[in-house]
C-alpha positions in Angstrom: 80.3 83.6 89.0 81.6 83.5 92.1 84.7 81.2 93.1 87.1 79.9 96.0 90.5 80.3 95.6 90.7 76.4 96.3 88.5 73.3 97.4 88.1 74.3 100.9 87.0 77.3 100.7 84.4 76.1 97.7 83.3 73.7 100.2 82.6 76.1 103.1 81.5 78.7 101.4 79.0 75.5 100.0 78.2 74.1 102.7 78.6 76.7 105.7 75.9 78.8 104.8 73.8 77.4 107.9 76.5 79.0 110.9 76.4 76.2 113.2 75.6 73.5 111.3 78.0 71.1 110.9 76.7 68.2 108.6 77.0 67.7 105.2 75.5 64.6 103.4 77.0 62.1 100.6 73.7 63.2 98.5 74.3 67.1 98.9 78.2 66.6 98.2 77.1 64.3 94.5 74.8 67.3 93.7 78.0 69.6 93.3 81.1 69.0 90.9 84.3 70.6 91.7 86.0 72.3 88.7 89.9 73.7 88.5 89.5 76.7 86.8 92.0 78.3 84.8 92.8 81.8 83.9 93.9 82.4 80.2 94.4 86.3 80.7 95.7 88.6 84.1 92.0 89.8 85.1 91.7 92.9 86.0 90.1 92.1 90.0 89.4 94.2 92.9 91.2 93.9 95.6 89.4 94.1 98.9 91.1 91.5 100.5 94.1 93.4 100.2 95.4 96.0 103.2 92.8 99.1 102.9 90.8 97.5 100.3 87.6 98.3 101.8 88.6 101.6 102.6 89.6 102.9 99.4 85.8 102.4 98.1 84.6 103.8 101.7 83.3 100.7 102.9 84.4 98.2 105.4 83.6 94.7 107.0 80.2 94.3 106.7 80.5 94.3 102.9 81.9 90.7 103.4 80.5 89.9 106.5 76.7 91.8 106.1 73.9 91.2 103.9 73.6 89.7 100.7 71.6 92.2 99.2 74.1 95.4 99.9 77.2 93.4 99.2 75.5 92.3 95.7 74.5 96.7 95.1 78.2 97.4 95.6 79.0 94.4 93.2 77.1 96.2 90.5 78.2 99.1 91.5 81.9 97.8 91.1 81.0 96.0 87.8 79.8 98.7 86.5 83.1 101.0 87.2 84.5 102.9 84.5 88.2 101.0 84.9 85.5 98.0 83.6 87.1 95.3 85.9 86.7 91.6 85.5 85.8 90.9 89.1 86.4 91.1 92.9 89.3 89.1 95.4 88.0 88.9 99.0 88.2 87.3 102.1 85.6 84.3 102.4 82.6 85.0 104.0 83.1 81.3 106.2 86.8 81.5 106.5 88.5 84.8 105.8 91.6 82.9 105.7 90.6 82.1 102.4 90.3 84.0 99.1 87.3 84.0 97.2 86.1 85.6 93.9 83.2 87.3 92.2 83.8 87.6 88.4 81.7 89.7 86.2 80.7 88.8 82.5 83.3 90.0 81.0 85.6 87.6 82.4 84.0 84.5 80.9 86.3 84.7 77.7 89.4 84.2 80.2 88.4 81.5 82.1 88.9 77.0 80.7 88.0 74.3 83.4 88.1 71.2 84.7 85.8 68.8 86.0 87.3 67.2 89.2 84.2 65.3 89.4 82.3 65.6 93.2 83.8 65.3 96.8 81.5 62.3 97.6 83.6 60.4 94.6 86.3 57.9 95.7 89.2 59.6 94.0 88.6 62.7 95.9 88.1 61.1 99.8 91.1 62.4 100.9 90.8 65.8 100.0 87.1 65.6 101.6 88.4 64.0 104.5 90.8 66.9 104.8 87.8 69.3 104.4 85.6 67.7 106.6 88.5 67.4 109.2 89.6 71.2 108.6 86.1 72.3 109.3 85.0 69.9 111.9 82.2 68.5 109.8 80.5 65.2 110.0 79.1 63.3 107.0 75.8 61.4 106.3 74.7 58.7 104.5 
């Protein structure tokens, strides 16, 4: 499962996969719930958001930044570490100010949530027009 630290980096991490593109419609944003998640246990994470991270498992930016398919070997690779961790903390992919998570199987057991119900609902428009303002976005009917 992978997760943002918070709703902004869910939503660009969404909806920033196309680098340039800048639009997000009322139609994609109902498709999608938000949900608070909350941890019932410390996990166990890997750190490579943290200073020499990367380095400690010889690897280095491109992990985060790369392809898809080598940063999702190394996942299994990590997953399947003795030390049996519970997932990975990094830097988002679309805003490395951000903190994002990959959690493993194992973590399932420590995790309750929350609907917040979508971005495009009317409880939410400030938050989205927060988003949308923090990421230069325009929406679409």
């Amino acid at each position: 499962m992978y997760l943002g630290h918070d709703e902004h980096c869910a939503f660009i991490e969404t909806f920033g996969q196309s680098t340039g593109e800048s639009l997000v419609t009322v139609a994609a944003l109902r498709a999608r719930l938000l949900a608070e998640v909350e941890v019932t246990r410390e996990l166990r994470l890997i750190d490579l958001a943290d200073s020499g991270g990367l380095a400690r498992i010889g690897a280095d930016g491109r992990l985060l930044d790369g392809s898809h398919k080598i940063s999702q070997r190394w996942s299994f690779a990590l997953k399947n570490h003795p030390a049996n961790p519970d997932g990975i903390l990094y830097r988002a992919r679309h805003d490395p100010a951000r903190m994002s998570y990959a959690l493993f199987d194992n973590a399932a057991g420590a995790l309750s949530e929350r609907s917040m119900g979508s971005l495009a609902d009317s409880a939410n428009a400030p938050l989205l027009a927060d988003i949308l303002n923090t990421y230069d976005f325009g929406l679409v009917d």
